[in-house]
N, C-alpha and C positions, 0 to 999 in steps of 0.2 A: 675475234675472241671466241673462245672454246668453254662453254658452259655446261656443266654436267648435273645430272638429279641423282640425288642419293634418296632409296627407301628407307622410312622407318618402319621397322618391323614390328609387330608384335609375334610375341609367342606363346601359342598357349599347348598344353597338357596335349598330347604326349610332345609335345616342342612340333607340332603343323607347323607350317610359317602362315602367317596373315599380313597382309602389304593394311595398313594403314593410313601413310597419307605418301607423299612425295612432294618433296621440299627441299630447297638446295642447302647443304650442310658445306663441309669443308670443299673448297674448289683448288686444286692444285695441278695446274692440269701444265702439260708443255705440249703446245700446239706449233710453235715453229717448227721443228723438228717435225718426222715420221714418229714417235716414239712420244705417245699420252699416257698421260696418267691420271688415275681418279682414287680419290683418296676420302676415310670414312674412319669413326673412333667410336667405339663404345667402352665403359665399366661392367667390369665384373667383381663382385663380392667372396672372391676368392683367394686363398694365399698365393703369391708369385711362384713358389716351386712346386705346389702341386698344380697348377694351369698348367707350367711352361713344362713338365714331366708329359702330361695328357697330352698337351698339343706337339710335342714331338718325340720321344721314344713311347708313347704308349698311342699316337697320335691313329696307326693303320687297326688296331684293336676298337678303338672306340667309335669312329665315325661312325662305324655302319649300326654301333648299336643304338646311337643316337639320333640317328637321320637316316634312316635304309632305305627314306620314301626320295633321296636324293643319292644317296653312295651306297649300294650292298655289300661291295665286298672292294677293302681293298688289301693288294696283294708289293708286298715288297718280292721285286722281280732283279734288281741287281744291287748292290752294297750291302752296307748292316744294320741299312736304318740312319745314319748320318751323312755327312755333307757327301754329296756326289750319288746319291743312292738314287736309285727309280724307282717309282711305285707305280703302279697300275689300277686305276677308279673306276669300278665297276658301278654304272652309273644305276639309280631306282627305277622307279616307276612314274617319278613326277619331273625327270629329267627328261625337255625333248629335244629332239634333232641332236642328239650327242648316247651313242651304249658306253662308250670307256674313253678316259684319256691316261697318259702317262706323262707323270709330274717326276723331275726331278728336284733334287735339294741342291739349291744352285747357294744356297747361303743360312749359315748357320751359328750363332754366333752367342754361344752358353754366356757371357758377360752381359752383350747389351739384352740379351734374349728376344732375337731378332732371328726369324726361318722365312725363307724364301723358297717358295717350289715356282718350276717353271716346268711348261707346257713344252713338251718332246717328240709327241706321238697322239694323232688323232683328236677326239674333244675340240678346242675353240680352232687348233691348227686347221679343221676340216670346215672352219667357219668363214675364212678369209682372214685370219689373222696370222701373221706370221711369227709374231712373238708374244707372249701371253703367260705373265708373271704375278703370282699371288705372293706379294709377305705381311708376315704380322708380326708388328714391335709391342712388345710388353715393356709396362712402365708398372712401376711397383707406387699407389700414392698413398699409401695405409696398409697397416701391417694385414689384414685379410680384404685388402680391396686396388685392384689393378685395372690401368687404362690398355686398353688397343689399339693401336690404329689399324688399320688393313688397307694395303695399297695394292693396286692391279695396277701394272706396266703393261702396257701393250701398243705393239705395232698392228695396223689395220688397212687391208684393200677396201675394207667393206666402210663408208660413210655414215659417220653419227649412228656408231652400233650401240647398242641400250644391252650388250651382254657385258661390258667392264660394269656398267652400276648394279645389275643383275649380281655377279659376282660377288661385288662385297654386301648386296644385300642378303644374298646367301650366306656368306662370310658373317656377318654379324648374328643372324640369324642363329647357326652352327655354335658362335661363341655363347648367346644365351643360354642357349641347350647345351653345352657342353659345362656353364658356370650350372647349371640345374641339375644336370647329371650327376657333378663333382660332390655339391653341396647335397645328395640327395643320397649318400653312401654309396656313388661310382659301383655299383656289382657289375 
């Protein structure tokens, strides 16, 4: 049986990340298979079309100003910003063992408000994983308050790697800062 630790995060001013504690949240994992999963949900105080705007057509504009001690720049390198696009993540200063990866939008989906970027080039690929899948489903539960979930897909050489939990604790992290950001008049 395949058990995975999710971080709670706190965030404080200017959105640092601070780990917390570590504690098992949601476990969903498919360990028969090559192909695991680790799966994590936060609330945001936010309306659903301005989040799901932010997190993806405005989504390569904001990261870096929100977190540039984790992404400084990222760069749309093939499409127009939608399904099938590539981006290029120009990793900070608090990023190690990884300067850049490129993420494509392998799934994008304006109804359920559902984006999937997958890993194409460099970042977790140069880790021993060969497949490495971030999405986030937006659930609308109040008219200015929405759930997340955030799930990393990934195939792995490497045994009981602590970067899919990593990831969505970065993941959630990002989502705070980005509901803080929103709510703070987005400049």
């Amino acid at each position: 049986m395949c058990n995975f630790l999710y971080m709670i995060l706190s965030v404080d001013p200017p959105c640092k990340l601070m780990l917390i504690s570590v504690k098992p949240l949601l476990t969903n994992s498919h360990c028969s298979g090559m192909m695991k999963e680790v799966k994590s949900q936060v609330k945001a105080g936010v309306e659903m079309g301005t989040f799901w705007k932010a997190l993806t057509k405005d989504m390569r504009f904001i990261i870096p100003k929100i977190v540039p001690n984790l992404v400084k720049e990222v760069e749309l390198v093939e499409g127009d910003g939608g399904l099938g696009s590539v981006l290029l993540f120009k990793f900070g200063s608090d990023v190690s063992n990884m300067s850049y990866q490129k993420e494509k939008i392998v799934e994008l989906d304006e109804c359920l408000h559902r984006i999937s970027l997958q890993v194409v080039e460099g970042g977790h690929l140069n880790l021993g994983f060969s497949v490495y899948k971030t999405t986030f489903q937006l659930t609308s539960i109040g008219e200015h308050e929405i759930s997340i979930i955030v799930i990393v897909t990934y195939e792995s050489e490497v045994e009981e790697s602590s970067k899919p939990s990593k990831t969505t604790a970065s993941a959630l992290a990002f989502i705070k800062c980005l509901e803080s950001y929103l709510l703070n008049g987005a400049s």
